[in-house]
N, C-alpha and C positions, 0 to 999 in steps of 0.2 A: 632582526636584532643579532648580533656578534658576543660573542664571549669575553671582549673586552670592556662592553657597555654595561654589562650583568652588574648586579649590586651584590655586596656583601650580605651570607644569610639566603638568595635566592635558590629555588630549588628549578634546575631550565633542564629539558631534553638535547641533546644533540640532534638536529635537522638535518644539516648538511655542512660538506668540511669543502672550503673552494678553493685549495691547492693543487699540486698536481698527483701525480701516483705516491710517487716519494712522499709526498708530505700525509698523504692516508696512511701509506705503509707505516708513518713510525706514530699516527695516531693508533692505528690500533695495534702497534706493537707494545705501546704505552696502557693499553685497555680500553681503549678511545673508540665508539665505534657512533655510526648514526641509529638514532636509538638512543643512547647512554644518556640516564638520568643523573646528573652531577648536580652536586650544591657549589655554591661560591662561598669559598672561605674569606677570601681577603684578595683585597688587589694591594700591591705593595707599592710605595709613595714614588714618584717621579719618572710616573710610565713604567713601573717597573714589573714584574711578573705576577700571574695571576695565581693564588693556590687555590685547589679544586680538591671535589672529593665524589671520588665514583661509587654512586647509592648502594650499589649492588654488590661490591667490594671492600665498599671500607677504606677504600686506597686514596690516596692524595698524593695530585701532580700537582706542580710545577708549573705552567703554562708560560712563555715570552711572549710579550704585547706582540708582537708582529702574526706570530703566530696565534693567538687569542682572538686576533682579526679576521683570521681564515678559517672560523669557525662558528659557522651561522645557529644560532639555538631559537629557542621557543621556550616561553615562560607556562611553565605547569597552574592550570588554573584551578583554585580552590572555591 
């Protein structure tokens, strides 16, 4: 599953990021790493950007569909 598919409200792990170096580098320049438990705030209407929030931080990104694509997650099970 991808981080574009995530629902609003869900709490996913970051698995793996399937970009190239560049694209790791400014994920975890951002606080992005594999590992990183994030909620999904909201996806915004007409493909538009995903907002995210890193459990551990409190922080909330920004994510663009394209890139929300190249980020494989896993749904934390309760």
């Amino acid at each position: 599953m991808y981080l574009s598919e995530a629902k609003s409200g869900e709490v996913v792990t970051i698995k793996r990021f399937l970009g190239g170096r560049r694209f790791v580098e400014k994920m975890n320049a951002m606080g992005l790493y594999e590992g990183s438990k994030i909620r999904i705030i909201r996806h915004a209407p007409f493909k538009g950007p995903v907002l995210i929030e890193e459990m551990e931080s409190s922080v909330r990104i920004m994510i663009g569909l394209g890139m929300a694509q190249k980020i494989e997650i896993e749904k934390e099970c309760h």
